[in-house]
Each structure stands twice: as C-alpha cells, then as structure tokens.
C-alpha positions in Angstrom: -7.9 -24.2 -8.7 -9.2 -20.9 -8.6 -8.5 -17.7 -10.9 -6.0 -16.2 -9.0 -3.9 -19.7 -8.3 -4.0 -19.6 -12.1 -2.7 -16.3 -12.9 -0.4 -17.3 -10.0 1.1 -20.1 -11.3 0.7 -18.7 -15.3 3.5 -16.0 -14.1 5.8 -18.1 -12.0 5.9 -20.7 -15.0 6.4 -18.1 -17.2 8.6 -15.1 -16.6 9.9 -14.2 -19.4 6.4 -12.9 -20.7 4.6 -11.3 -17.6 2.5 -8.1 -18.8 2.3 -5.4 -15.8 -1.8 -5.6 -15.4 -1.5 -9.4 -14.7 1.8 -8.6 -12.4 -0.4 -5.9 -10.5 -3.3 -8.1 -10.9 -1.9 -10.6 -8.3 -0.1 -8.3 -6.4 -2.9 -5.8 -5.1 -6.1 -8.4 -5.3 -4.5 -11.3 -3.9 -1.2 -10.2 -2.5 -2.5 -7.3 -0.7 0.0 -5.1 -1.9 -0.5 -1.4 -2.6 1.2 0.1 -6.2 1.7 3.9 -6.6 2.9 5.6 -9.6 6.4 6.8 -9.2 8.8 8.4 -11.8 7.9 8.2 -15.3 6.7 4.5 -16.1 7.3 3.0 -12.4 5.4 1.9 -10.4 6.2 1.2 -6.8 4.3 -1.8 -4.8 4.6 -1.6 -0.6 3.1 -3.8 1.6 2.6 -3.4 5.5 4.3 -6.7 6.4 7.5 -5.9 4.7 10.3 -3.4 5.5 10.9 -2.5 1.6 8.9 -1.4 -1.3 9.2 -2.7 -5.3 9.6 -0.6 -7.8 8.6 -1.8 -11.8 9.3 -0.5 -14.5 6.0 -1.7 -16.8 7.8 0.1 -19.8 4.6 1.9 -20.9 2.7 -1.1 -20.6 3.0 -2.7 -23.7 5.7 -5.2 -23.5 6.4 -8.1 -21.1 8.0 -6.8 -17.8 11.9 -7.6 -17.3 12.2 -10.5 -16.0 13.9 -8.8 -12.7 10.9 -6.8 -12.1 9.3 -10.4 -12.0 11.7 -12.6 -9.7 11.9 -9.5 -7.5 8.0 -9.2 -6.9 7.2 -13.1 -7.1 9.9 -13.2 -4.0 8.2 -10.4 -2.4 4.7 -11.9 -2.7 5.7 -15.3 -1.5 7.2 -13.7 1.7 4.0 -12.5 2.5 1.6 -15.0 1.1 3.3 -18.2 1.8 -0.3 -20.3 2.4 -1.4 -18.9 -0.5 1.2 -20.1 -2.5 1.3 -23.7 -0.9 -2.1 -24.1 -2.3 -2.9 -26.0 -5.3 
C-alpha cells in the first residue's frame, strides 16, 4: 500500500481528527483538485470533473477540521477518484 492509500485510508478511518495539510494533501496530489484561498480561513477546492467547488474552513490551521468539511470532501474525492479508492 502506498503513501497516499495510507493517508487515504488514515482520514476516512478517522474523521473526527483530520488536520487541513493532510486534507489538502490528498486532495491536490492525488485527487487532482485545485484549493484557493477564499474568505478569511477558507479554502475552496474545484475540480474539472465536477459541477461544484468545496469550501473548508481549516480554522487557522491548528485544529482538526469539522468533521463536515471532511464527509463533504471525502464524498467529493471519491466521485472523482473511484479506482483510486477501490485500491488496496
């Protein structure tokens, strides 16, 4: 299993204690996702493959990411990385 399956599966075991740089970790390296700062402590992920964008809230970056912010991005990265997340 490689890094990246690793990180994968350490956030979708665990959502209740995602930090934002492993959240954007997966989602621009191996989700192909591109994140933009928005308003004040978002940030917004987009991806060419979906109609809709995410925004997250990383909370300054020191705590654990609501675990929204998580189920909504996880959701959005398995629409558009479905072999990758059939791996194992």
């Amino acid at each position: 299993m490689g890094h990246y399956q690793k990180l994968y599966k350490k956030i979708r075991n665990n959502k209740r204690s995602v930090r934002f740089e492993d959240l954007n970790t997966l989602m621009t390296k191996v989700g192909g996702f591109e994140c933009r700062q928005g308003d004040g402590d978002h940030y917004v992920f987009s991806h060419p493959d979906l109609s809709y964008h995410i925004s997250v809230d990383c909370r300054g970056k020191r705590e654990p990411l609501l675990i929204v912010y998580v189920l909504k991005s996880l959701k959005a990265f398995d629409e558009v990385n479905a072999s990758f997340t059939e791996e194992d």
